[in-house]
Every structure is written in C-alpha cells, then in structure tokens.
Rosetta silent file (secondary structure, phi, psi, omega in degrees, C-alpha in Angstrom):
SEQUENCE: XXXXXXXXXXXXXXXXXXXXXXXXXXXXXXXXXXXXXXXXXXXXXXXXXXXXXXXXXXXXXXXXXXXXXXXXXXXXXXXXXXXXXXXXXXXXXXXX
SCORE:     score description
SCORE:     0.000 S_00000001
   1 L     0.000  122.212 -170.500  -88.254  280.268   80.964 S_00000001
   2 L  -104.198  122.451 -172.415  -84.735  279.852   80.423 S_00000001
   3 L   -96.349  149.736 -167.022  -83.611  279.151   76.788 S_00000001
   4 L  -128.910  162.053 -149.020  -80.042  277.350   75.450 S_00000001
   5 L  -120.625  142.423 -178.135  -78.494  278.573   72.467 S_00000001
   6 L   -92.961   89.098  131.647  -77.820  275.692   70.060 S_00000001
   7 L   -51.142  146.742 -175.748  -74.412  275.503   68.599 S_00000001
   8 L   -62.627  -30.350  161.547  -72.777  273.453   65.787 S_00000001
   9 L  -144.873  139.777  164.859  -70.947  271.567   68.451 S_00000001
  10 L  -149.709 -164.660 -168.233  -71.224  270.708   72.112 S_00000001
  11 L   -61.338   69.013 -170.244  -71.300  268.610   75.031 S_00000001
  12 L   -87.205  125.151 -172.122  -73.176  265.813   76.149 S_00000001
  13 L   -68.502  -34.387 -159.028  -72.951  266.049   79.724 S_00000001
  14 L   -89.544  -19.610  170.055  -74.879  262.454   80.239 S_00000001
  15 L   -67.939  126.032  172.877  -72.299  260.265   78.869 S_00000001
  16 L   -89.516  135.583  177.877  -70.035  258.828   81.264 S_00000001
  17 L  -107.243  130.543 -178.911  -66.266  258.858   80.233 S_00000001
  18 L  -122.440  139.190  163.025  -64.349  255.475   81.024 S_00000001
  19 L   -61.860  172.124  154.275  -60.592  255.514   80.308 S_00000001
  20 L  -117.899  -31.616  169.355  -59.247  252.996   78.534 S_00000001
  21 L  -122.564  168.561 -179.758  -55.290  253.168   79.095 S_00000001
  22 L   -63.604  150.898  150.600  -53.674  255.022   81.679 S_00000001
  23 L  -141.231  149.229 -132.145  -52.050  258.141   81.854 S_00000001
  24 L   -72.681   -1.848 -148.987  -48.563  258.766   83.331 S_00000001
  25 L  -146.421   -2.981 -176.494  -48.828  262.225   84.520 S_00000001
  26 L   -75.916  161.342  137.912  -52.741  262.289   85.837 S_00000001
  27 L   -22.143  -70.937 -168.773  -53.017  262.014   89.534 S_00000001
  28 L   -88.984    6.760  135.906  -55.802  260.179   90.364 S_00000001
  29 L   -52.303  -21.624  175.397  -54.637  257.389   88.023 S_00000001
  30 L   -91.492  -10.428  175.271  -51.563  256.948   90.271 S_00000001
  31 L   -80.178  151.199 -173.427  -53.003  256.379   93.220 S_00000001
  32 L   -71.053  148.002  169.231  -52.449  253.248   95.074 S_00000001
  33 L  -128.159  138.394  169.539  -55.823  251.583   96.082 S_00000001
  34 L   -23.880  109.742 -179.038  -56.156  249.061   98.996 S_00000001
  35 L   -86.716  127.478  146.259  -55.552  245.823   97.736 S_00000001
  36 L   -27.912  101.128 -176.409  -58.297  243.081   98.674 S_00000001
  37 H   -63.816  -55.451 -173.545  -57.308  240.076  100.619 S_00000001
  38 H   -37.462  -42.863 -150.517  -60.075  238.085   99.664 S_00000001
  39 H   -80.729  -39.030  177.598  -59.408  238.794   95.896 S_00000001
  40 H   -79.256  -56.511 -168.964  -55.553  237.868   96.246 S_00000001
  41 H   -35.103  -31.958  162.924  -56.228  235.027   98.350 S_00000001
  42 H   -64.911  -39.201  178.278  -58.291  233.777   95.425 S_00000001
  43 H   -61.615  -48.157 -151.408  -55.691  234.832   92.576 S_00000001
  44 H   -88.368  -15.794 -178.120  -52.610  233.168   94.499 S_00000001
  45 H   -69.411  -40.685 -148.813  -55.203  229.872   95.015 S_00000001
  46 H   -70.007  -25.116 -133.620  -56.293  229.714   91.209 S_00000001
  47 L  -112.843   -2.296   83.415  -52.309  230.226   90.518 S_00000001
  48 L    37.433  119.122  155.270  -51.383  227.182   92.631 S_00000001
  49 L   -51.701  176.748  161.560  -50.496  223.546   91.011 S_00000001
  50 L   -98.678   28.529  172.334  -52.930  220.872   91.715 S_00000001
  51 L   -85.646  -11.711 -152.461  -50.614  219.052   94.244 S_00000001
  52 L  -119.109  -31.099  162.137  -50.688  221.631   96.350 S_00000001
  53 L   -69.971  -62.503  162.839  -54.864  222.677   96.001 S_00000001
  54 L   -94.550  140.982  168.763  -55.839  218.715   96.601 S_00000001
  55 L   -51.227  -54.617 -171.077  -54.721  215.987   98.625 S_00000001
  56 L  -119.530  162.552 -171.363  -55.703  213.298   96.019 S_00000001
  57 L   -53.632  140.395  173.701  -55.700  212.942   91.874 S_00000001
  58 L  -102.397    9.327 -170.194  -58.959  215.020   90.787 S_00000001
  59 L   178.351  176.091 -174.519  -58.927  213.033   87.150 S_00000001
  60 L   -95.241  -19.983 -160.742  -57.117  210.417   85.616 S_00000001
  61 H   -85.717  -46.171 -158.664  -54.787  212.704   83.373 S_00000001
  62 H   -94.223   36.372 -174.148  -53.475  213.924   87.060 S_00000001
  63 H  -109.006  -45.826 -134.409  -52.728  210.325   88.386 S_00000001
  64 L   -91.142  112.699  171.859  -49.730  210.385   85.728 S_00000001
  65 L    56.635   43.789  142.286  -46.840  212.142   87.534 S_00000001
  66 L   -61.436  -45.221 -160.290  -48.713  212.750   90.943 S_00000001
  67 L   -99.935  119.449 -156.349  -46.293  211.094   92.758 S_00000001
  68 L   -94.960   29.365 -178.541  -42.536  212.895   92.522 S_00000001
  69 L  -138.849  133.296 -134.281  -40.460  210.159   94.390 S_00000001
  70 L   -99.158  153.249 -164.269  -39.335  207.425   92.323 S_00000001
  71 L  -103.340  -11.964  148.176  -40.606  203.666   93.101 S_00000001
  72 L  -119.426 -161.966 -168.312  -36.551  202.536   93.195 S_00000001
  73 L  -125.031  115.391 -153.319  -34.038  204.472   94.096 S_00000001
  74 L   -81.543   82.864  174.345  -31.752  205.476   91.191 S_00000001
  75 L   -49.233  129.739 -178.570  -27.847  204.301   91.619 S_00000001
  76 L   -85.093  -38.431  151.831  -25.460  205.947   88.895 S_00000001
  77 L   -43.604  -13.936 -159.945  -23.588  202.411   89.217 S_00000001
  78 L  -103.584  117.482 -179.847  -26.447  200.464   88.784 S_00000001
  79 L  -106.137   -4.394 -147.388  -25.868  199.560   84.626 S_00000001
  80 L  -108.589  -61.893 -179.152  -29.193  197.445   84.505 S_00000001
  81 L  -114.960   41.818  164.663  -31.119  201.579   84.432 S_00000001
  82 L  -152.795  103.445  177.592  -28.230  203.945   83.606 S_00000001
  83 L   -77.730   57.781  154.500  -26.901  203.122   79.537 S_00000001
  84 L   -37.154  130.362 -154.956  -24.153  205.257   79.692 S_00000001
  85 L   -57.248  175.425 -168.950  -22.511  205.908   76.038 S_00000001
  86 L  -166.080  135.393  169.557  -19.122  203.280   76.633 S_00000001
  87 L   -97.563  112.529  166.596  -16.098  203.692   74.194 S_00000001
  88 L  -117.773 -136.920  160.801  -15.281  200.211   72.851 S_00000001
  89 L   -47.626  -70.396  172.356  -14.323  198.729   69.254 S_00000001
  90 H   -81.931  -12.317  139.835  -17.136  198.684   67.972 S_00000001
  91 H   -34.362  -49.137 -172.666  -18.252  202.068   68.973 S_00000001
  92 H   -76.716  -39.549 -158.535  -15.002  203.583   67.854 S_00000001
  93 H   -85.695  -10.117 -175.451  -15.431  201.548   64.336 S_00000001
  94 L  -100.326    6.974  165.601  -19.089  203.461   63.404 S_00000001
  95 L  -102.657   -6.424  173.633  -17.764  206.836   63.982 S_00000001
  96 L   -73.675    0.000    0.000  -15.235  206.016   61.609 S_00000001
C-alpha cells in the first residue's frame, strides 16, 4: 500500500488549465491551424449586405433604399431639382 505525504501546498492534477490570453513566445500558441471553409463561408455570408444575400425586400424597413438607381435621371442643368446657392441683390443684401 502506497502512501502520499500531505504537504501545505500542492497540485491538483484533475483540473484542466484553459488559457485565457495568448502568449507571444509559447509555441504551440503560434501555430497556424487549418482554417474551415464551411465556417468562413458562413462568416463572409453573415458579413454580406442584404442586397446581395436576397433577391427581394425581406421587411418593409428594407423596401426604403432597395433600389440604388434613381427613378429620373439627375441633370446638373436641370434648375427645377438642383437649387444651386445664386449671387443676386438680394442675396448680396442679407449677408450684409
């Protein structure tokens, strides 16, 4: 019968040690590990707008600025949808 000598401090053996930050200079913390395709392919989907995940609006909030191309076509000459500041009189007399 083999007996253990009791000391003021030791070891428990049964506890599993998890790291919590890395550290620069161990080894096996530096090694590269095999990156999972499945796992990015999932990452780079969730990371994705939703124009580009669905064909059509999935809610009403995403019908608002689905559609990027403008329903005229915007002319910088066109004065009726471009207010451009214009120096006249009375312009000139309220900055005075």
């Amino acid at each position: 019968m083999k007996r253990r000598v009791k000391s003021g401090t030791h070891l428990m053996c049964s506890l599993e040690v998890h790291t919590v930050t890395r550290k620069p200079m161990s080894w096996h913390d530096n090694l590269e590990e095999p990156a999972d395709a499945r796992f990015l392919n999932l990452i780079h989907h969730a990371a994705e707008g939703p124009r580009k995940r669905y064909p059509e609006t999935q809610t009403e909030n995403q019908e608002v600025g689905w559609d990027l191309e403008p329903l005229i076509n915007p002319e910088r000459h066109d004065h009726r949808l471009n207010h451009f500041r214009v120096c006249s009189d009375i312009t000139l007399q309220g900055l005075q």
